[in-house]
Wavefront OBJ file of the C-alpha trace (Angstrom):
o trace
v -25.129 10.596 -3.657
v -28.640 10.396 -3.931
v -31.366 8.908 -1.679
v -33.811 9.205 1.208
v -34.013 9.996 5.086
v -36.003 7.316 7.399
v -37.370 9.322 10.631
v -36.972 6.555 13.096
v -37.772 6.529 17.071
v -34.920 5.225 19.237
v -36.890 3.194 22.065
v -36.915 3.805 25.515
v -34.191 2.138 27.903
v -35.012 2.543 31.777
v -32.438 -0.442 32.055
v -29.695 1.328 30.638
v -26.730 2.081 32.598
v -26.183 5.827 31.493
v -27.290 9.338 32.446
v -31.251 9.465 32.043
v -31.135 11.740 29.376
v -30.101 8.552 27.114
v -32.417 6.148 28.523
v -35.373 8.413 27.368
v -36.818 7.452 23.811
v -35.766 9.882 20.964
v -36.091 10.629 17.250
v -33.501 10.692 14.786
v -33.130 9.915 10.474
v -31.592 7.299 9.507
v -30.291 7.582 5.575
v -30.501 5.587 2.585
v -28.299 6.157 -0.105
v -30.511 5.451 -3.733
v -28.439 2.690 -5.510
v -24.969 2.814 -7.826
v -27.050 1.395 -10.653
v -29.350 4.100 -10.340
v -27.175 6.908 -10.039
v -26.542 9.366 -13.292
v -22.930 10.214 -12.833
v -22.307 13.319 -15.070
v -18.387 15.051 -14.594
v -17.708 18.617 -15.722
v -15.223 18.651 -18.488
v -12.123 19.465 -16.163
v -13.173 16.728 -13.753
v -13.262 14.642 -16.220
v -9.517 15.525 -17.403
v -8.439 14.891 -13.735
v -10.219 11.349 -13.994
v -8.054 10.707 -16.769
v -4.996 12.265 -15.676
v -5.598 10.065 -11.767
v -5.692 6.698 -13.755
v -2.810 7.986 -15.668
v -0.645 8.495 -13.283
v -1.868 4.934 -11.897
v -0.182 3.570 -15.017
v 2.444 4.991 -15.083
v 3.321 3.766 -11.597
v 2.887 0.297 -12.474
v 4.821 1.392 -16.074
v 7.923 1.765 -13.073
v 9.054 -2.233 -13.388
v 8.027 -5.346 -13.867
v 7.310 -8.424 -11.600
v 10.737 -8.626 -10.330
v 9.717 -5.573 -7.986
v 7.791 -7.476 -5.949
v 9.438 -5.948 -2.679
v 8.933 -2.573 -4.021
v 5.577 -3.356 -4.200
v 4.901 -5.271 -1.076
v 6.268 -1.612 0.072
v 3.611 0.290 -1.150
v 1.150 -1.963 -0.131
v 2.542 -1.613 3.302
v 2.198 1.935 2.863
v -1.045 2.470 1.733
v -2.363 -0.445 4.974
v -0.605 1.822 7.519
v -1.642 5.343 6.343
v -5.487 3.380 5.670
v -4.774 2.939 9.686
v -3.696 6.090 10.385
v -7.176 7.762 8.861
v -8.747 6.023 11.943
v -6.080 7.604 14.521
v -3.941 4.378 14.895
v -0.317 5.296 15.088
v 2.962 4.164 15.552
v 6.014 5.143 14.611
v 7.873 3.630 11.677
v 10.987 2.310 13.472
v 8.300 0.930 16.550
v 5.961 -0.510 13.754
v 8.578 -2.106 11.187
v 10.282 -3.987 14.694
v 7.161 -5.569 15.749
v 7.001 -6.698 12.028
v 9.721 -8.219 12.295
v 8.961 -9.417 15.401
v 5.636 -10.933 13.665
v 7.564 -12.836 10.949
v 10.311 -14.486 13.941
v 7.157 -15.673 15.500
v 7.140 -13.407 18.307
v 3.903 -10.895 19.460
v 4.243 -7.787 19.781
v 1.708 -5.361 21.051
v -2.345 -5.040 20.375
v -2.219 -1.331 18.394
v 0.799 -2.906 16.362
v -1.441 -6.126 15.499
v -4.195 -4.221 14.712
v -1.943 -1.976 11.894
v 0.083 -5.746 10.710
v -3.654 -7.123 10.368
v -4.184 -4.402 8.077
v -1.375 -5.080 6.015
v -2.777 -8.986 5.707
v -6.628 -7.415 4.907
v -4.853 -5.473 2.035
v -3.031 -8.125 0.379
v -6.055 -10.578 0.684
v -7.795 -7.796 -0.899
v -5.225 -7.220 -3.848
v -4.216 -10.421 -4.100
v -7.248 -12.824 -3.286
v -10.398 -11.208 -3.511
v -9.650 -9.146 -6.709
v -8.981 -12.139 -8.322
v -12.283 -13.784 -8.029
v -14.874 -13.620 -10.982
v -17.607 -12.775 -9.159
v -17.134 -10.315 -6.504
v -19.428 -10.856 -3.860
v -20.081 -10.335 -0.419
v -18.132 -13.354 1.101
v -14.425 -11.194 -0.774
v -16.160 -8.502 1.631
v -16.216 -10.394 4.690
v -13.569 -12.158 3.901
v -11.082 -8.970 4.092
v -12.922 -7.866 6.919
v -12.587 -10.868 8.781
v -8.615 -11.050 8.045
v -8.690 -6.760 9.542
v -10.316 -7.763 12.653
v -9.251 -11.462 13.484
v -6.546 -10.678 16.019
v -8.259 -7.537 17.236
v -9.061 -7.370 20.731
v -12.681 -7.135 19.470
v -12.642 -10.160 17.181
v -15.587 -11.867 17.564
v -17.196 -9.204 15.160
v -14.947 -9.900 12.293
v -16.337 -10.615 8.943
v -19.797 -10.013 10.794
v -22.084 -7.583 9.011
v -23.870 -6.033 11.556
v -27.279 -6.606 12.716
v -28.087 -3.287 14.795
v -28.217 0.144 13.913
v -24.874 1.943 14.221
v -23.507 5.459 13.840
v -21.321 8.119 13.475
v -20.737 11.169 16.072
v -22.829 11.891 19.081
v -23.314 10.239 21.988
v -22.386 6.527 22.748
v -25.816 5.520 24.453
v -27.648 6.324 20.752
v -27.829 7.498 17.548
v -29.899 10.749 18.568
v -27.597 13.910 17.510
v -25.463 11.774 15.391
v -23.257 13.150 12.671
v -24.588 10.671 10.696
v -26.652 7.225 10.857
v -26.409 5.298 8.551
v -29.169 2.603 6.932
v -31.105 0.333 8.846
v -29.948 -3.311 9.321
v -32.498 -4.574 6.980
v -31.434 -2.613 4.120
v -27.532 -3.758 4.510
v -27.987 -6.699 2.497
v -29.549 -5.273 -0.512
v -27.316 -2.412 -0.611
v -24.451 -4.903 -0.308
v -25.669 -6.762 -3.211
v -25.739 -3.543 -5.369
v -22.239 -2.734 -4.779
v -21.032 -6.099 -5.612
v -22.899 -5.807 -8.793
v -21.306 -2.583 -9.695
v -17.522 -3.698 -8.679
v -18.424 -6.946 -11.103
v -19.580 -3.928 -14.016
v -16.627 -2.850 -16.151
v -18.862 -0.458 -18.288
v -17.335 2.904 -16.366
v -13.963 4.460 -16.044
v -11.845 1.987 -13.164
v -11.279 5.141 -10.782
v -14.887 6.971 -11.119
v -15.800 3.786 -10.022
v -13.901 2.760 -7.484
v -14.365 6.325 -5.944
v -18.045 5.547 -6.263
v -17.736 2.471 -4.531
v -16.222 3.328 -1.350
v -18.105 6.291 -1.116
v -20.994 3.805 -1.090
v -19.349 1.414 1.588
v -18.960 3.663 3.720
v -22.402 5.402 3.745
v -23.662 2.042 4.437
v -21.213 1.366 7.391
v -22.445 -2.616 7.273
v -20.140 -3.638 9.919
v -20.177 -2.200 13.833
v -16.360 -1.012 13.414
v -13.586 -1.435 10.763
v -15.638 -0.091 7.881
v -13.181 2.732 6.789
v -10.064 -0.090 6.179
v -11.866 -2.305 4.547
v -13.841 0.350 2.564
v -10.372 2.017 1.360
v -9.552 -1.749 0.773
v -12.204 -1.921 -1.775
v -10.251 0.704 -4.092
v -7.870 -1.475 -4.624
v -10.175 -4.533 -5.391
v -11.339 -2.140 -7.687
v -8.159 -0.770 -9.799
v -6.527 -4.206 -9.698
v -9.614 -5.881 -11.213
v -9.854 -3.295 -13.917
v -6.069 -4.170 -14.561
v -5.586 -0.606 -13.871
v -3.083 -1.217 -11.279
v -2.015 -4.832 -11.798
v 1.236 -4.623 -9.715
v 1.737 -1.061 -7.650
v -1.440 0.265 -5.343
v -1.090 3.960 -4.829
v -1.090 4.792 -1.054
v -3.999 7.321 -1.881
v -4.542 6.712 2.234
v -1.644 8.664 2.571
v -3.384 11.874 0.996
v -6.574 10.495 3.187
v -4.514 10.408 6.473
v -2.873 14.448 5.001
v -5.897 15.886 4.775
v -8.498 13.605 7.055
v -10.853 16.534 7.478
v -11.307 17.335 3.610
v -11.514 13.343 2.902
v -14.157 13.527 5.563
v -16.151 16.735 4.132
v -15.508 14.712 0.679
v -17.503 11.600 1.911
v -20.164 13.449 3.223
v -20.340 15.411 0.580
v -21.777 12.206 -1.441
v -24.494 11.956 0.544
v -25.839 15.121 -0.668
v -25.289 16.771 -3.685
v -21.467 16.981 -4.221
v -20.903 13.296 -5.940
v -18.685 14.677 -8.418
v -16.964 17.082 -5.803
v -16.136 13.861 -4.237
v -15.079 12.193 -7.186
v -12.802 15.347 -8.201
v -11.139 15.007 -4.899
v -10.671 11.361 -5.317
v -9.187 11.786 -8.150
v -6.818 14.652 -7.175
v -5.646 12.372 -4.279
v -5.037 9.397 -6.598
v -2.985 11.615 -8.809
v -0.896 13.003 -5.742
v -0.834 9.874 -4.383
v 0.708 7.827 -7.478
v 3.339 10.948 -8.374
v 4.777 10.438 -4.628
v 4.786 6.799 -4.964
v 6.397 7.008 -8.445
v 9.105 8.911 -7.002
v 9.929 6.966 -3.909
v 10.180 3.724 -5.763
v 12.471 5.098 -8.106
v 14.037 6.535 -4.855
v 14.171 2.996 -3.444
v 15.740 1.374 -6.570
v 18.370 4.363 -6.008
v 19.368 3.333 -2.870
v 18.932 -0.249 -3.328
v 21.970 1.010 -6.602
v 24.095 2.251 -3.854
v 23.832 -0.935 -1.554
v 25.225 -2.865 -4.160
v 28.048 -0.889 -5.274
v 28.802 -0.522 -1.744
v 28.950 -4.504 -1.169
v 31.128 -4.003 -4.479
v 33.674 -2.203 -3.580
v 34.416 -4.189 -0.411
v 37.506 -5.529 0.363
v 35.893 -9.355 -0.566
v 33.377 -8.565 -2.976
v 30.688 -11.510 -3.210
v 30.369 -13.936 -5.816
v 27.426 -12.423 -8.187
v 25.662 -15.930 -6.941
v 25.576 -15.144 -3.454
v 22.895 -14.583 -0.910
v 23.932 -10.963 -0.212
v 22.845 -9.759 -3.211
v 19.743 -11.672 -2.857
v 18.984 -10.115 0.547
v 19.432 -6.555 -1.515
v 16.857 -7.320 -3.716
v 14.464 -8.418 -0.529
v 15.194 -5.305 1.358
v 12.404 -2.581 0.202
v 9.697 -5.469 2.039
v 11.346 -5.466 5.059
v 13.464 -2.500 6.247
v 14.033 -4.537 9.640
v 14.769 -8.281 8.959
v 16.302 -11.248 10.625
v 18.218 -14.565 9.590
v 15.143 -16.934 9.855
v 12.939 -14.224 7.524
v 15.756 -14.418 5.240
v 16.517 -18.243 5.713
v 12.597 -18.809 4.325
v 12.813 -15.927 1.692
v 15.834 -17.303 -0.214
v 15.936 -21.356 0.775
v 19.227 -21.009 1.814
v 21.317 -22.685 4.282
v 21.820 -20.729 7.484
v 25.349 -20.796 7.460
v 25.413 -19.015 3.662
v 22.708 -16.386 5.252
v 24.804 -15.126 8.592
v 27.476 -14.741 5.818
v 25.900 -13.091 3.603
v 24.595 -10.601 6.879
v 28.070 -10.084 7.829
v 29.045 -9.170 4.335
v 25.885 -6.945 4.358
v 27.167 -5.323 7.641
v 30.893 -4.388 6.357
v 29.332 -3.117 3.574
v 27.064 -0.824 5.976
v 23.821 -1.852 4.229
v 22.766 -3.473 7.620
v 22.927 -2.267 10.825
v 22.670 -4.505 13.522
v 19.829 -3.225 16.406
v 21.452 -5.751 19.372
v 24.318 -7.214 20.313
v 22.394 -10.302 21.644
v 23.144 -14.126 20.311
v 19.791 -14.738 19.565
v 16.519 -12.897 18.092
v 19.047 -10.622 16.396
v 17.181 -8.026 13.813
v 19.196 -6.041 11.258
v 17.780 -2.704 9.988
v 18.296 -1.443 5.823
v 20.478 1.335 5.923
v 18.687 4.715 4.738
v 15.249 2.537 3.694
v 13.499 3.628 6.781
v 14.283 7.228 6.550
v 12.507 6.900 3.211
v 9.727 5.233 4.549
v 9.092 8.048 6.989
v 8.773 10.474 3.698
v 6.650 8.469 1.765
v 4.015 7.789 4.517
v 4.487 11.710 5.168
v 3.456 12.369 2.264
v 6.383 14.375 1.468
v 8.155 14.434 -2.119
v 10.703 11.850 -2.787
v 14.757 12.762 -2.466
v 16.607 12.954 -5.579
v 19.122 10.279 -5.742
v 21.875 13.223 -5.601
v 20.080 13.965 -2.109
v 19.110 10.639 -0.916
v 20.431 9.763 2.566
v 22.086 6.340 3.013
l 1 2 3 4 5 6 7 8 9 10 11 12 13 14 15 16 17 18 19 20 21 22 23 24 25 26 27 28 29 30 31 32 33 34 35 36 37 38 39 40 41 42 43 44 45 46 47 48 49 50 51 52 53 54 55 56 57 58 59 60 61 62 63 64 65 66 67 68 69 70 71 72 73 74 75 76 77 78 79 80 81 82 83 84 85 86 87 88 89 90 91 92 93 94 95 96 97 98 99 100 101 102 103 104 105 106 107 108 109 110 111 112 113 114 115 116 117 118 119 120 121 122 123 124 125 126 127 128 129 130 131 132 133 134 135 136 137 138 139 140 141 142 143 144 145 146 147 148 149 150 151 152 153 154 155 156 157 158 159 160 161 162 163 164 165 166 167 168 169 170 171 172 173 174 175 176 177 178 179 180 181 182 183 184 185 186 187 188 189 190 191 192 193 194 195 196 197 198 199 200 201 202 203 204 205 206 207 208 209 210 211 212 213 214 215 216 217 218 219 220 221 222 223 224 225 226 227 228 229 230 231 232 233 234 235 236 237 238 239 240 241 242 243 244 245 246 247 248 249 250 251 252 253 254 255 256 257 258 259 260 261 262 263 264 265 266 267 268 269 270 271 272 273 274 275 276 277 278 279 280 281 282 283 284 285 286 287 288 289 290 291 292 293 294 295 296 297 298 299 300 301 302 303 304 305 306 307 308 309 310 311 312 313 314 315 316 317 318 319 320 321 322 323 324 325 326 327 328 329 330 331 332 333 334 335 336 337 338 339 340 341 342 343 344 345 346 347 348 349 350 351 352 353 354 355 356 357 358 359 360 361 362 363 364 365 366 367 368 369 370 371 372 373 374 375 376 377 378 379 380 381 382 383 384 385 386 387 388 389 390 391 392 393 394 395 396 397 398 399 400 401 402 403 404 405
C-alpha cells in the first residue's frame, strides 16, 4: 500500500512514571498510507483467478439455503465474531463460551473475557445487519460497531471514540520509539476515514478486492486506541453484504486469520509496502478456505439437525408435526446451549407447551440436560457443539456417515 513516512520527535517526559530511558525525548516515523482512491490496483492473472474463485465460493455458500436458515447463519456469524476474537488472543473454550451465552440471554452475567467475545458477536451483527444496510456508509456505521465491541468492556469509556493521540504497535508501552509500527498522526485520522467510507460506498471494483483493500486500510490507520482489528475484520463483512455478495452466510475468514495469525500479520504489513496484491492473494485464499469449511459444516449441521428429527420420530410418542419440539430443532444451530425462557421468547409459546416439548427433546436424546437444579436449568444440542469445535478449528467438516451425535 502506498504512501509516506513522517519523522516525528516523541517529547520529553521527566514526569513520567517509568524507567528514565522512556522519559527521555526520542525519534521515530510515523506512516501514512497514500489513499484507496489513489491506489492502481493491478492483479497477476492467477491472482486474479483466485479473486474470482474467493467470491465464488462466497456464493455458493449463501447458494446453501434460503432465509429459513437463519440459525445456521446466526452460527456462522457466531463463528466468524469468536475466531475475529481469537486473532487478538481472547479465548475460551466452546462449552465455557456457549454457557455464558446462555447465561447472557437468561439475564444472568457471566464473566469480563466472555463479555468481551458476546460483545463481539453484537458488533458483528450490527455490522451485517445495521450498518451494511445504510446508503451511505459513513463514519458514524464505524463508530457505531465500535461502540457496540467495546460498550461492556472493562475499558468502555473509549468506545466508538476515534482516538485523539498517537498510538502504536510493538515496542515499549511508555512510547512509540522502536515500534513495530506507528501508525498516522491524529490529525490525519479523519481524512483517511473519510476516504475509506468513500471507497466502501464505490461499487466500481470486484466486492472481495475491495473489501480486502479496505481492512487492510483500517487497520494501517488504527483510528481507535484498542479494538481496531474486530471492528476492522467487521468491515469485510459490511463490505460483501453490501455488494450482495454474501446476502445471508458471512464466511468465518477469521478462522483462517486466527490458523495462521503470523502470515495474516506478515500479510497486513505487507500492504504497507510493496506486497498489496500479495495481500490481496492471501485474502483471497483465506476467503476461499474459509467459505469451503463453512459450506461443509452447514451442510454438516442440516445433517445432524436430519437425525434429531428422525430421532424425535421414532419415539415411543412421536409429536404432532405442529408442536414446539420440532420448532426448537429448527432453533438449535443458534444456540447449542439453550433454556426454557430463550425458547419461551423464540417461539411465543406457552411455557407449559415448551418444558414439554424439552422433555420430548430429552427422550429423544437431542437435549441433554447440564443440571439437575429446579431453576436456571440449560439444555445442551446433542453433537452441535462437537461441530462447533471443528468449524472454529478450522478443521474439515464430518461426512454425515461420520458425524457424531
Amino acid at each position: 500500500m502506498p504512501g509516506h513516512l513522517i519523522p516525528r520527535t516523541w517529547e520529553h517526559n521527566p514526569t513520567l512514571d517509568a524507567p528514565a530511558r522512556y522519559r527521555r525525548a526520542c525519534a521515530y516515523e510515523s506512516f501514512v498510507p497514500a489513499s484507496i482512491a489513489a491506489m492502481d490496483v493491478r492483479l497477476s492473472t492467477q491472482q486474479a483467478g483466485l479473486v474470482s474463485e474467493a467470491e465464488q465460493a462466497i456464493r455458493l455458500l449463501n447458494d446453501e439455503g434460503g432465509t429459513a436458515l437463519a440459525p445456521l447463519a446466526r452460527l456462522l456469524l457466531r463463528t466468524e465474531s469468536i475466531a475475529s476474537s481469537k486473532v487478538e488472543g481472547m479465548q475460551l473454550g466452546v462449552r465455557e463460551l456457549a454457557r455464558a451465552e446462555a447465561k447472557v440471554e437468561s439475564g444472568g452475567v457471566p464473566g469480563t473475557t466472555a463479555m468481551e467475545v458476546l460483545a463481539n458477536i453484537d458488533a458483528m451483527v450490527l455490522a451485517v445487519e445495521e450498518a451494511a444496510e445504510v446508503q451511505d456508509f459513513s463514519n458514524q456505521e464505524i463508530m457505531s460497531i465500535h461502540r457496540r465491541l467495546l460498550e461492556r468492556a472493562p475499558h468502555r469509556h473509549i468506545a466508538g471514540q476515534f482516538r485523539t493521540t498517537q498510538n502504536w504497535i510493538g515496542g515499549n508501552d511508555y512510547n512509540p520509539c522502536g515500534a513495530d509500527f506507528v501508525p498516522p498522526p491524529p490529525d490525519a485520522v479523519m481524512p483517511l476515514l473519510h476516504d475509506l467510507c468513500q471507497s466502501i460506498n464505490d461499487d466500481t471494483m470486484s466486492p472481495l478486492v475491495q473489501a480486502a483493500l479496505a481492512h487492510a486500510q483500517f487497520e494501517t490507520i488504527h483510528p481507535f486506541d484498542d479494538g481496531n482489528g474486530r471492528t476492522g475484520r467487521a468491515l469485510v463483512h459490511v463490505i460483501l453484504r453490501r455488494r450482495q455478495l454474501a446476502p445471508r452466510f458471512v464466511s468465518p475468514i477469521s478462522v483462517v486469520f486466527a490458523g495462521a495469525r503470523d502470515r495474516y500479520i506478515s500479510a497486513l504489513t505487507a500492504y504497507r509496502g510493496d506486497g498489496v496484491t500479495e495481500g490481496i492473494e492471501f485474502f483471497a485464499a483465506a476467503t476461499v478456505r474459509s467459505a469451503r469449511l463453512a459450506q461443509g459444516y452447514v451442510r454438516a449441521v442440516r445433517a445432524l439437525q436430519a437425525t434429531w428429527r428422525r430421532q424425535l420420530h421414532e419415539t415411543a410418542r412421536p409429536p404432532r408435526s405442529d408442536a414446539a419440539a420440532w420448532a426448537i430443532i429448527d432453533l438449535l444451530p443458534a444456540h447449542p446451549i439453550i433454556s426454557a425462557p430463550v425458547i419461551t421468547a423464540l417461539l411465543d409459546r406457552a411455557k407449559g407447551r415448551v418444558y414439554e416439548a424439552i422433555d420430548q427433546l430429552v427422550d429423544a436424546q437431542v437435549l441433554l440436560p447440564l443440571s439437575d437444579a429446579r431453576r436456571n436449568r440449560w439444555w445442551e444440542a446433542v453433537g452441535l457443539l462437537t461441530l462447533i469445535v471443528g468449524i472454529e478449528g478450522g478443521e474439515p467438516a464430518p461426512t454425515e456417515d461420520s458425524a457424531m451425535v
